[in-house]
C-alpha positions in Angstrom: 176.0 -33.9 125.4 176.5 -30.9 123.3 176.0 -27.0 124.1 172.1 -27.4 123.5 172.0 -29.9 126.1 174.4 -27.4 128.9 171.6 -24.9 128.1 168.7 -27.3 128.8 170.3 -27.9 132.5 171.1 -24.5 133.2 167.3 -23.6 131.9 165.9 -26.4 134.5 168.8 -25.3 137.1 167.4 -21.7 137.1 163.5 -22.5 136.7 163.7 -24.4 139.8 165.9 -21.6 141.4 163.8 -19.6 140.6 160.5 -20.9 141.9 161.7 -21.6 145.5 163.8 -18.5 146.1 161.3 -16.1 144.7 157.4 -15.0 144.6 157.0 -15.5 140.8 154.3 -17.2 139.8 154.8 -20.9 138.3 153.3 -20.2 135.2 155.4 -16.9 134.5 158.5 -19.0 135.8 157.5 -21.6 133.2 155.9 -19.4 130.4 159.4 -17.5 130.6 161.6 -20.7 130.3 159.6 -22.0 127.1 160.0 -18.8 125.5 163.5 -19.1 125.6 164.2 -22.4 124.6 162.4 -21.6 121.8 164.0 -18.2 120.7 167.4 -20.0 121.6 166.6 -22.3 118.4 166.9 -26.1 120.9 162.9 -26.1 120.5 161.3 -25.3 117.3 157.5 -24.0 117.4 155.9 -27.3 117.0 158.0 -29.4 120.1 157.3 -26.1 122.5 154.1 -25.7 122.0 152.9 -29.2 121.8 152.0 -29.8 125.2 149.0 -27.0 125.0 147.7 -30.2 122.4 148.6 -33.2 124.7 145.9 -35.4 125.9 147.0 -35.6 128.9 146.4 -31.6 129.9 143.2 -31.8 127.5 141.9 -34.2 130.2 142.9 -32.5 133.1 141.0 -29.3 131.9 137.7 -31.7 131.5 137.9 -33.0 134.8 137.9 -29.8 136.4 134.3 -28.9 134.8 133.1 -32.3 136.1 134.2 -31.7 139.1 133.0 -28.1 139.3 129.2 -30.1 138.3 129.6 -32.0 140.9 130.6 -29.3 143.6 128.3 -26.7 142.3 125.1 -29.4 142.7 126.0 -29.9 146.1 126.6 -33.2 145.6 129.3 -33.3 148.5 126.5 -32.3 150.9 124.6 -35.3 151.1 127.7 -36.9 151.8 128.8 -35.0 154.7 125.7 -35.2 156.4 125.2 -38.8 156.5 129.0 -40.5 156.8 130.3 -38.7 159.6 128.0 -40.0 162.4 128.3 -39.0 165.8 132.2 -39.9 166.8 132.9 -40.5 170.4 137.1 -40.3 169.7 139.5 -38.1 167.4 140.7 -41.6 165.9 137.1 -42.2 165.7 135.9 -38.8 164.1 139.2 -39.7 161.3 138.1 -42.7 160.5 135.0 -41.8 159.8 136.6 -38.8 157.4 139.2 -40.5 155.4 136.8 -42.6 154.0 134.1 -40.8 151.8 137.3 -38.1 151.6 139.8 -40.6 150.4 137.3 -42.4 147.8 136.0 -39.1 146.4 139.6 -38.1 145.8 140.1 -40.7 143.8 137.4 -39.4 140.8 137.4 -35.9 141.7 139.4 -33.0 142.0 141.0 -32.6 145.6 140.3 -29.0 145.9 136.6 -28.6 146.0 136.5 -31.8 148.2 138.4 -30.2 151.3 137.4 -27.0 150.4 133.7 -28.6 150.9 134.6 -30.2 154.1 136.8 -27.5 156.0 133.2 -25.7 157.3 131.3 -28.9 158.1 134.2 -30.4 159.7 135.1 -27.6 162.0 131.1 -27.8 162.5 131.1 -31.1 163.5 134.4 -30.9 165.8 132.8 -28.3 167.6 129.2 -29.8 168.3 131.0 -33.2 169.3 133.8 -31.5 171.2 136.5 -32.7 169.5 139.8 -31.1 168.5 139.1 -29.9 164.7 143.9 -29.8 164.1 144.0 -33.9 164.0 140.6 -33.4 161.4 141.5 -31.1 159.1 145.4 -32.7 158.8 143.4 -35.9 158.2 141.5 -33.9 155.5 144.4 -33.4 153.6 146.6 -36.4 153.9 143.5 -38.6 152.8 142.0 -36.4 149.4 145.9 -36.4 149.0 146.5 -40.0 148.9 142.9 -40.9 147.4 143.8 -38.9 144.8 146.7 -41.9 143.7 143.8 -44.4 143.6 143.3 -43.7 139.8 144.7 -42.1 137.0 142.0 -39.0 137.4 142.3 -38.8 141.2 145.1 -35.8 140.5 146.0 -34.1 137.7 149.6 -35.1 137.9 148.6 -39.1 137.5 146.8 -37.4 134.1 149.7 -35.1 132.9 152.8 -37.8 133.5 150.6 -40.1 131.4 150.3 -37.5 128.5 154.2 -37.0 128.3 155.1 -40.8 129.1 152.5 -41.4 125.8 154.5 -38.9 123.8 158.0 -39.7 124.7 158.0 -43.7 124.9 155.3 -43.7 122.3 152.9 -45.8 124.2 149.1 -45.8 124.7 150.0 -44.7 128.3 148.0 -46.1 131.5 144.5 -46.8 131.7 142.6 -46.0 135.1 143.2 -48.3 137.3 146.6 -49.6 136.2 148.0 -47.4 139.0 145.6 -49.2 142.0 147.5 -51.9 142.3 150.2 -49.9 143.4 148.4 -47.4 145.2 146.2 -49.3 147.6 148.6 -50.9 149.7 150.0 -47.9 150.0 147.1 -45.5 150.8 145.7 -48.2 153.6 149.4 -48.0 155.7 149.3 -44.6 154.8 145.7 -44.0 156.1 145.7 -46.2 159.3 149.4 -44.3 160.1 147.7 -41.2 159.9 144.6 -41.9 162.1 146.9 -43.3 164.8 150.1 -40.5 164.3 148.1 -37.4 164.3 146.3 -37.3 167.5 149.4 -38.2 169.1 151.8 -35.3 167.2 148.8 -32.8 167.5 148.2 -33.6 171.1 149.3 -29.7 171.7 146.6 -28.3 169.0 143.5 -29.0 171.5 141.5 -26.2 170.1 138.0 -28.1 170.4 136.9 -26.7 166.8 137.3 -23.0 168.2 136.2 -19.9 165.7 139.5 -18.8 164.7 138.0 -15.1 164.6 135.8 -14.3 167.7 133.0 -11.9 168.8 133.5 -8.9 166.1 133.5 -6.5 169.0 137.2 -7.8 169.8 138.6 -5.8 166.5 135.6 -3.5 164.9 134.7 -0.3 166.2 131.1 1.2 165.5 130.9 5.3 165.4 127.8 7.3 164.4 127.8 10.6 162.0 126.2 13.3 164.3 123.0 14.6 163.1 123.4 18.1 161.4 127.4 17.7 162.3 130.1 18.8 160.3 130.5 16.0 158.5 127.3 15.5 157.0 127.6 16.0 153.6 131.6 15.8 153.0 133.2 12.3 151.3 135.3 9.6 153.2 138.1 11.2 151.9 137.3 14.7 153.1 135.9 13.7 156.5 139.3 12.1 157.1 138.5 8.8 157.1 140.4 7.3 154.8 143.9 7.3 156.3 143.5 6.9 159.9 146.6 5.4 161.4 145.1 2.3 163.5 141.7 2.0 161.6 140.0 1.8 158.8 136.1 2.2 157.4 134.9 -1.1 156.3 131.2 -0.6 155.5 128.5 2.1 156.6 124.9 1.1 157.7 122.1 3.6 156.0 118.8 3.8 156.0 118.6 -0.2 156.3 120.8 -0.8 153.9 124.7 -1.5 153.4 127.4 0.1 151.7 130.6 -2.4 151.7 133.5 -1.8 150.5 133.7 2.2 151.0 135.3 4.1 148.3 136.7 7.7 149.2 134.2 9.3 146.8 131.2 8.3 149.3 129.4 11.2 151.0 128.6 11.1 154.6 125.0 11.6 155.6 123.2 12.3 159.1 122.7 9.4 161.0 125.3 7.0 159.3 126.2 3.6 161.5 130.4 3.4 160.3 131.9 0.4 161.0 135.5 0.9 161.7 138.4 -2.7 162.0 141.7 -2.6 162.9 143.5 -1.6 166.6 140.3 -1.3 168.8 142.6 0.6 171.1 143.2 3.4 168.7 139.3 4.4 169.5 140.2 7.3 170.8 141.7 8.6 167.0 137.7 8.4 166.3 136.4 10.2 169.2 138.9 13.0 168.5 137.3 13.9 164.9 133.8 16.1 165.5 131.1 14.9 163.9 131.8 11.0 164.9 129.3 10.5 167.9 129.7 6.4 169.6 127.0 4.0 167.8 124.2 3.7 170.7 122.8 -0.1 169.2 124.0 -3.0 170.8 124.2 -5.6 168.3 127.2 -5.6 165.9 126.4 -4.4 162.8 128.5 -7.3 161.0 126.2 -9.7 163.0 123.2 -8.7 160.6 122.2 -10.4 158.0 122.9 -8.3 154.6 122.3 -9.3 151.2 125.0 -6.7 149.8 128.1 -8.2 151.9 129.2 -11.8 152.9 131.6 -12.5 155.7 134.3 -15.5 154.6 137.4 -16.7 155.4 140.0 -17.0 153.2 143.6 -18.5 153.0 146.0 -16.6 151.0 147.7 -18.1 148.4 151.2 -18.3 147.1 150.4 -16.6 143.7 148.5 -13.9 145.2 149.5 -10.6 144.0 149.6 -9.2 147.3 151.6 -11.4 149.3 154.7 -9.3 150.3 152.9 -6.3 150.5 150.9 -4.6 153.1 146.9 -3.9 152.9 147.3 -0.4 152.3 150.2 -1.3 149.9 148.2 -3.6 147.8 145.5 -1.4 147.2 143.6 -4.7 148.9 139.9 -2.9 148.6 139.7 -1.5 145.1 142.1 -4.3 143.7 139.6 -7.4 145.3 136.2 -5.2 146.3 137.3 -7.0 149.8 138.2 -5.5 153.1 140.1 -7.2 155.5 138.5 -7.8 159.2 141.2 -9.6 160.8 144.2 -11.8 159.6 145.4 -14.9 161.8 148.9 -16.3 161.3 150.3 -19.4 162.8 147.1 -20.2 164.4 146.8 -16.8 166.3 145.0 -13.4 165.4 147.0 -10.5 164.2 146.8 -7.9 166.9 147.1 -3.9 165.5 146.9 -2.0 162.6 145.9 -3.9 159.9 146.8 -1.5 157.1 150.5 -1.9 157.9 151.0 -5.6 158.6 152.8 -7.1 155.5 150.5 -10.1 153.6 152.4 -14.1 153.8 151.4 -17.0 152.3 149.4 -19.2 154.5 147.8 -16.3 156.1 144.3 -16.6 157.0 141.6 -13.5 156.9 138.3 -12.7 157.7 136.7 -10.2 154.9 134.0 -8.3 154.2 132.8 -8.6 150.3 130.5 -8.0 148.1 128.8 -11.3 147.2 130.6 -11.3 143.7 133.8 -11.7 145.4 133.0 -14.6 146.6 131.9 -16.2 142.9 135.1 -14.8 141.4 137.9 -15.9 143.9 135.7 -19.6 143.9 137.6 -20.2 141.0 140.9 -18.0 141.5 144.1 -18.4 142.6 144.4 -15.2 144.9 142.6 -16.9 147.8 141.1 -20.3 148.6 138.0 -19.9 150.2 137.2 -21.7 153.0 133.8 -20.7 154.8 131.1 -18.4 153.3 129.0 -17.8 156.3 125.9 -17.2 153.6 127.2 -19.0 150.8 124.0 -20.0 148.5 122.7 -23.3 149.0 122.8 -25.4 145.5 120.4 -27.0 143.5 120.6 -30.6 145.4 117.8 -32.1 142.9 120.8 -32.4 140.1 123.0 -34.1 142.3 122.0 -37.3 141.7 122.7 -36.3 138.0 126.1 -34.8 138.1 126.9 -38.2 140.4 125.7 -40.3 137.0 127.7 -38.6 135.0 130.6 -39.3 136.7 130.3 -42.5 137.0 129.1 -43.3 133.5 132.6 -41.8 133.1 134.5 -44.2 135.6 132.5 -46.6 133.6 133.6 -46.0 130.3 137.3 -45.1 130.7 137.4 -48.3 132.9 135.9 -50.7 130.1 137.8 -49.0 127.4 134.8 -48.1 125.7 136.4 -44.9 125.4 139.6 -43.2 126.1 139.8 -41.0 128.9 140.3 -37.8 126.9 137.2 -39.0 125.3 135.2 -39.8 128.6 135.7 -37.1 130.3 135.1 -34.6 127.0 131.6 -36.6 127.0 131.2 -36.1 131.2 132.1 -32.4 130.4 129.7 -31.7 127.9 127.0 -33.7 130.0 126.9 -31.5 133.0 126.5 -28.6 130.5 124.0 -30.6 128.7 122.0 -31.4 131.9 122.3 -27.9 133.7 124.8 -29.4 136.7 126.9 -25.7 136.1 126.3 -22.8 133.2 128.8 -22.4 130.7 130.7 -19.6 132.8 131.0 -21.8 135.7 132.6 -24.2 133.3 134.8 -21.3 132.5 135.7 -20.3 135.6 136.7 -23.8 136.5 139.2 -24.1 134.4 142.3 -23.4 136.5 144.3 -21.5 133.9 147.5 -21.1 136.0 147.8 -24.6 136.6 147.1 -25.5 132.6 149.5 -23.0 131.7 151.8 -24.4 134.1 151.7 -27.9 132.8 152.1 -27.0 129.0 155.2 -25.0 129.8 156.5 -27.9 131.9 156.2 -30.3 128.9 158.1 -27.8 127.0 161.6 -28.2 129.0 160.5 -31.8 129.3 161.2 -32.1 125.8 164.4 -30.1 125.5 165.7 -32.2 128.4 164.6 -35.6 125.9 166.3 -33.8 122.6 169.5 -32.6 123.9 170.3 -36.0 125.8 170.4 -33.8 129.1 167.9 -36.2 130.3 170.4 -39.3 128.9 173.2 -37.7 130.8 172.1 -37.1 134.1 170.4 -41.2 134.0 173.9 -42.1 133.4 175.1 -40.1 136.9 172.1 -42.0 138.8 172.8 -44.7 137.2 176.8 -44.7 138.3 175.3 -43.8 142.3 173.1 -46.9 141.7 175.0 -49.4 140.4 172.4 -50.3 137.9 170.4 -52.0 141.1 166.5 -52.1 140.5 165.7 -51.5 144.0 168.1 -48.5 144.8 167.0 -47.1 141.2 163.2 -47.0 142.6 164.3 -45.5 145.5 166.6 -42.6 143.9 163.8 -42.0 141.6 160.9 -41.4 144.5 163.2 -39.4 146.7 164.6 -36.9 143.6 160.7 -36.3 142.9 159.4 -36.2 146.7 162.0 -34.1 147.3 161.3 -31.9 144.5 157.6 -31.9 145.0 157.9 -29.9 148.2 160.0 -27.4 146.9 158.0 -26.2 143.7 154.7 -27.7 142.5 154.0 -31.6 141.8 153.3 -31.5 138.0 156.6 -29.4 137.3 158.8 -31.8 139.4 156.9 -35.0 137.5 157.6 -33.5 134.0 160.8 -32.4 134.9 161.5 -35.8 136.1 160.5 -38.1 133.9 162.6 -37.6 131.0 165.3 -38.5 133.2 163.4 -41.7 134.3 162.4 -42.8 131.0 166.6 -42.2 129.6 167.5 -44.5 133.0 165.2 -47.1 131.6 166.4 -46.9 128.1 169.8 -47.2 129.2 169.2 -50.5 131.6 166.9 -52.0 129.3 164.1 -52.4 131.8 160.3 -51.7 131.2 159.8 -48.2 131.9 156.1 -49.0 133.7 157.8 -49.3 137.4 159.6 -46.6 137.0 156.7 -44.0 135.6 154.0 -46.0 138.2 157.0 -44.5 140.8 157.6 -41.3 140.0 153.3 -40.4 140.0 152.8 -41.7 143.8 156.3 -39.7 144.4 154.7 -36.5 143.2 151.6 -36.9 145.2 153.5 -37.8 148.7 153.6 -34.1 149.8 152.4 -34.0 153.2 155.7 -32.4 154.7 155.3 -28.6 154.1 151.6 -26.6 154.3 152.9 -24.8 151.0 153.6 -28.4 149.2 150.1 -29.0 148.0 146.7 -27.1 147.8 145.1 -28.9 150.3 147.4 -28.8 153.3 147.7 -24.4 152.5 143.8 -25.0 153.1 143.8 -26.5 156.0 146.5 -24.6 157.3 144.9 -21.2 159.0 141.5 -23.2 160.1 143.7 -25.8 161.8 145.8 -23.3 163.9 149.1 -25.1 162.5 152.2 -24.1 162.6 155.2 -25.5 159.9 156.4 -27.5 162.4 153.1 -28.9 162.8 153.5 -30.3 158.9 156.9 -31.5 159.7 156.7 -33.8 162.2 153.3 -35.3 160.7 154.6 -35.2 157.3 157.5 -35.8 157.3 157.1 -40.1 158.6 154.4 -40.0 156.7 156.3 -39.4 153.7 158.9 -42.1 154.3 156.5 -44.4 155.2 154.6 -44.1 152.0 157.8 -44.0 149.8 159.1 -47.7 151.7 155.4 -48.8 150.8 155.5 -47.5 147.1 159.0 -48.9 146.8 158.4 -52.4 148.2 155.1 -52.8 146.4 156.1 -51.6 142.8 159.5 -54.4 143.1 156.3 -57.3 144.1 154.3 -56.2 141.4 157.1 -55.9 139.3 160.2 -57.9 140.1 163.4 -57.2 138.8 161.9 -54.9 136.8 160.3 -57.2 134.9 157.3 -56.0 132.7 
């Protein structure tokens, strides 16, 4: 291995150094690395720019807008409301969840499933009075391992695909080649779940509790005295703006609201102000003349407003603000949001909410604007998991964003067409048939994640040139012995393993140049191997910050890390013995 090939593994060494000892996003992280193996001359323009052309990301971008047709037609609803019955037992209640979740994740995109069945599960758990931790876990687990059913259910099956295509120069997979694999190991992974999590969640007896209560227990309602002296002077002047326990959230006038205060907004007579933060520092408020206490005795944030909508959201790990405080992040001009409360751990935040510092994971209740809620739908700031008002869709073209889908199962499965070509058509058709607008089709597109994965094909390829990739087979091979079965089980772990610490799709790509050199170098079919390597990369159910889903779950739930741990954790061993033991029957010895 020459100096071009050193570079390559110091590149890889530091990317992934990078992403788990620091906040940077992925797609920076990654964007950054293909730059410089291409100013360093080991990539030319063509070999680092080549996987923004691969099929296999082309595809992934396509399923998203079907899957946004099928989420914005409410086609999930109809779902919901008739599969999950009326459970008498938490094993009950899960059984009757991993079902429609599991099979859905196997056609759709795993996000707007769970983020689809957070509220009506939590619904459900409450009206049947059963403890919502076990549920929304199960959520998870199941759109996690339905989404190895196929080769759409993730976008990681899609993308490994792509760069096993271009590196071995095959045609690739088609959709169900993985299934045989999968579905032994999704049914012990599903009927280990339903009977582990009840019992390791036994503490987590929250009976589908609000995480946020009454809104008296953190907002504080003050009046502007008629003819007082602060009719007339802005937020900023009245001294509003940078009170040390509290801040204003909205103001009630003349039946209307104004969310999202700025400091330019003048005060009038008779002005309901709706204060959050440390209820105890009421008496900051009472000390400033001209503030009279509100005499009505509903909450003001109880009342149905078309200008605001209350949601809950979990913050994510690329959020810009994570790190910083409220007040830091300039949270309400930067988002047109203000924070109500913030739970952590399963437990509500107690004092002033202006100083306490943003994590990932956290969970808050806002008050926003209802364009907030369409614009962080499709971001990466915040998952969204209940919009108390959110719009109900247009269920009569359900039934045709559910045909398109399967006329696209249908024709990928037949090979009637490939699946870039299928899901380009299922695209087009939900745009053709008014399932979602062209901006929704936009917005779907997850451009951090796309970004991500045609970076990640770059350093795949340097790894492949240089023969870093050949050189560190040869070191697994030496651990290995050349055995079959320990080489399957060195290649799951190194990806599970990697999985949790940065994001699946970079630890596949990064991976699998040094899977496919292993195989050249033993002469066995590199199927096995590849088949492997995607079930590894989806087997993150050990950390709430190793996939999407379980960061959803993770503030609704009440969890805690440890919570993830000792569910995950046997759960992913279990599924990497299954994986193992059922890709050396399908393929023994390695034999193709």
């Amino acid at each position: 291995m020459g100096w071009n090939g050193w570079i390559s593994l110091m590149t890889v060494a530091g990317v992934l150094i990078t992403l788990m000892t620091t906040r940077l996003g992925t797609d920076l992280v990654m964007l950054t690395a293909l730059i410089f193996l291409t100013i360093s001359g080991i990539l030319t323009h063509q070999e680092a720019l080549a996987g923004f052309s691969n099929s296999g990301l082309i595809t992934v971008a396509f399923m998203y807008v079907i899957a946004a047709g099928i989420h914005n037609t409410g086609g999930l609803d109809w779902i919901i409301k008739h599969l999950l019955g009326h459970p008498q037992t938490v094993r009950y209640a899960q059984a009757r969840v991993i079902a429609p979740v599991a099979g859905l994740s196997g056609f759709l995109n795993n996000t707007p499933v769970v983020a689809t069945f957070i509220p009506a599960i939590a619904r459900w758990a409450r009206h049947h009075g059963i403890p919502v931790a076990p549920l929304l876990m199960t959520l998870s687990y199941a759109a996690i391992l339905g989404g190895t059913l196929t080769l759409i259910g993730t976008s990681t099956n899609l993308i490994v695909n792509g760069l096993y295509m271009d590196l071995a120069d095959t045609e690739g997979f088609h959709l169900f080649d993985i299934t045989r694999i999968s579905v032994p190991v999704v049914l012990v992974g599903l009927a280990f779940i339903v009977l582990w999590l009840p019992f390791v969640l036994r503490g987590r007896r929250n009976n589908g509790r609000q995480m946020f209560g009454d809104f008296r227990e953190y907002t504080v309602e003050m009046a502007v005295a008629n003819d007082g002296p602060l009719v007339g002077q802005t937020v900023e002047e009245a001294g509003l703006r940078h009170l040390q326990g509290l801040y204003l959230v909205e103001i009630e006038r003349e039946g209307g609201v104004v969310t999202a205060v700025p400091s330019e907004e003048r005060l009038r007579s008779g002005d309901r102000l709706v204060f959050a933060g440390d209820v105890q520092s009421i008496i900051e408020l009472r000390q400033i003349r001209g503030l009279v206490p509100s005499t009505e005795e509903q909450p003001l944030l109880a009342k149905e407003a078309p200008e605001r909508r209350i949601v809950e959201a979990v913050v994510s790990p690329e959020c810009l603000a994570v790190g910083s405080t409220i007040r830091e992040s300039r949270f309400r001009e930067k988002y047109g949001a203000v924070v109500l409360a913030i739970a952590r751990n399963g437990q509500r935040i107690e004092g002033n909410l202006g100083n306490i510092r943003l994590e990932s994971a956290d969970t808050l209740l806002l008050e926003a604007r209802p364009v907030f809620v369409t614009r962080q739908r499709y971001s990466r700031d915040f998952l969204l998991v209940n919009d108390t008002e959110e719009e109900s869709p247009d269920h009569r073209k359900s039934w045709r964003a559910w045909t398109i889908l399967l006329a696209v199962v249908l024709l990928a499965a037949t090979n009637t067409l490939s699946m870039l070509h299928a899901a380009m058509v299922g695209a087009l058709a939900m745009m053709a048939t008014k399932c979602l607008n062209l901006n929704l089709a936009r917005r779907s597109l997850d451009g951090h994640v796309l970004l991500t994965i045609a970076c990640s094909f770059a350093l795949g390829n340097a790894m492949d040139k240089t023969g870093a990739a050949a050189w560190l087979a040869h070191g697994v091979l030496s651990l290995t012995a050349g055995d079959y079965l320990l080489m399957l089980v060195a290649t799951y772990a190194l990806v599970n393993v990697m999985t949790e610490m940065i994001t699946n799709n970079a630890a596949a790509l990064l991976t699998l140049p040094i899977v496919l050199a292993i195989t050249q170098s033993t002469g066995m079919p590199a199927e096995p191997f590849v088949l492997t390597l995607m079930m590894a990369a989806s087997a993150s159910f050990t950390t709430p910050l190793g996939y999407q889903t379980n960061l959803m779950v993770f503030g609704p739930g009440g969890f805690r890390f440890i919570d993830f741990m000792r569910a995950g954790l046997p759960l992913n061993i279990l599924c990497g013995i299954m994986t193992v033991l059922t890709v050396s029957t399908v393929y023994p010895g390695g034999a193709g």
